[in-house]
ZAGUPA-666060 format. One record per residue (C-alpha): y, z, x. Coordinates in pm, whole numbers, padded with zeros to 5 digits, always signed. Example, Ala and Ser with C-alpha at 12.3 -4.5 7.8 and 13.67 -1.06 7.14 Angstrom:
BEGIN
-00450+00780+01230 -00106+00714+01367 
//
This chain:
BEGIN
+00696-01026+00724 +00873-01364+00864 +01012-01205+01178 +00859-01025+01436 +01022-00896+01833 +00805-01242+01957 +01005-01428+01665 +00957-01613+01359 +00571-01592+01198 +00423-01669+00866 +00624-02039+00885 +00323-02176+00669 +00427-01957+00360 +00768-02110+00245 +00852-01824-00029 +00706-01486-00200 +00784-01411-00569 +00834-01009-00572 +00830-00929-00928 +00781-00549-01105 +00524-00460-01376 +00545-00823-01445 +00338-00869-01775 +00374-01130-02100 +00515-00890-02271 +00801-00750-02020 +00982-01094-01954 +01297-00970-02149 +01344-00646-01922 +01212-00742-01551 +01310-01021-01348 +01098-01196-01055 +01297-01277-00767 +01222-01578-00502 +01294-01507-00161 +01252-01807+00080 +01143-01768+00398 +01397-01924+00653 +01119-02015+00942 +00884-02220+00693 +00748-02535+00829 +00845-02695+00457 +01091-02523+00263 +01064-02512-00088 +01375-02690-00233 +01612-02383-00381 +01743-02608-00654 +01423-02634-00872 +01393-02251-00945 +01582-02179-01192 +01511-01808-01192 +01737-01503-00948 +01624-01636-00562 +01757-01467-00228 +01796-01711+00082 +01873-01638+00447 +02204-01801+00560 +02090-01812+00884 +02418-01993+01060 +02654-01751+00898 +02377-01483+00943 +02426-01344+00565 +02169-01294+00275 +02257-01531+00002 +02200-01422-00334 +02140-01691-00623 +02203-01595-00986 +01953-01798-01234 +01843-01772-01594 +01687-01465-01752 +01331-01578-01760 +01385-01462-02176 +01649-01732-02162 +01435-01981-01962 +01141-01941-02239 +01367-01969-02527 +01257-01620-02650 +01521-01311-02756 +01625-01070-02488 +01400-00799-02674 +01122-00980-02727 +00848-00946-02828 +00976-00608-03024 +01170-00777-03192 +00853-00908-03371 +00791-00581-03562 +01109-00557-03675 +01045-00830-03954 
//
């Protein structure tokens, strides 16, 4: 949580990576996403992830969402890897 009624919190953690059953072997079907946390005393710069990130737009008070690579893609492996292995 970044926000609470007294206001911002949590300014010393600049992002969180939310991923789901991330494991080696599911990086062609589940994605991590950055979100960046709007308050944080030093951002993390948006432009070096190159993976899906969400980011406050906090003067046009929208949720900005930022397509990247597949992390497949990013690795240089097939979108069904690593089944693809056994198919040889």
């Amino acid at each position: 949580m970044w926000y609470e009624l007294e206001g911002p919190k949590n300014k010393r953690v600049s992002d969180v990576l939310i991923a789901e059953d991330l494991h080696p072997w599911d990086i062609s079907k589940f994605t991590p996403i950055l979100w960046h946390n709007p308050w944080a005393k030093k951002p993390f710069l948006y432009k070096l992830w190159k993976l899906f990130q969400y980011i406050l737009d906090m003067e046009n008070n929208i949720l900005k969402e930022i397509q990247g690579q597949q992390p497949w893609k990013l690795f240089g492996l097939s979108p069904d890897w690593p089944y693809n292995l056994y198919d040889k």
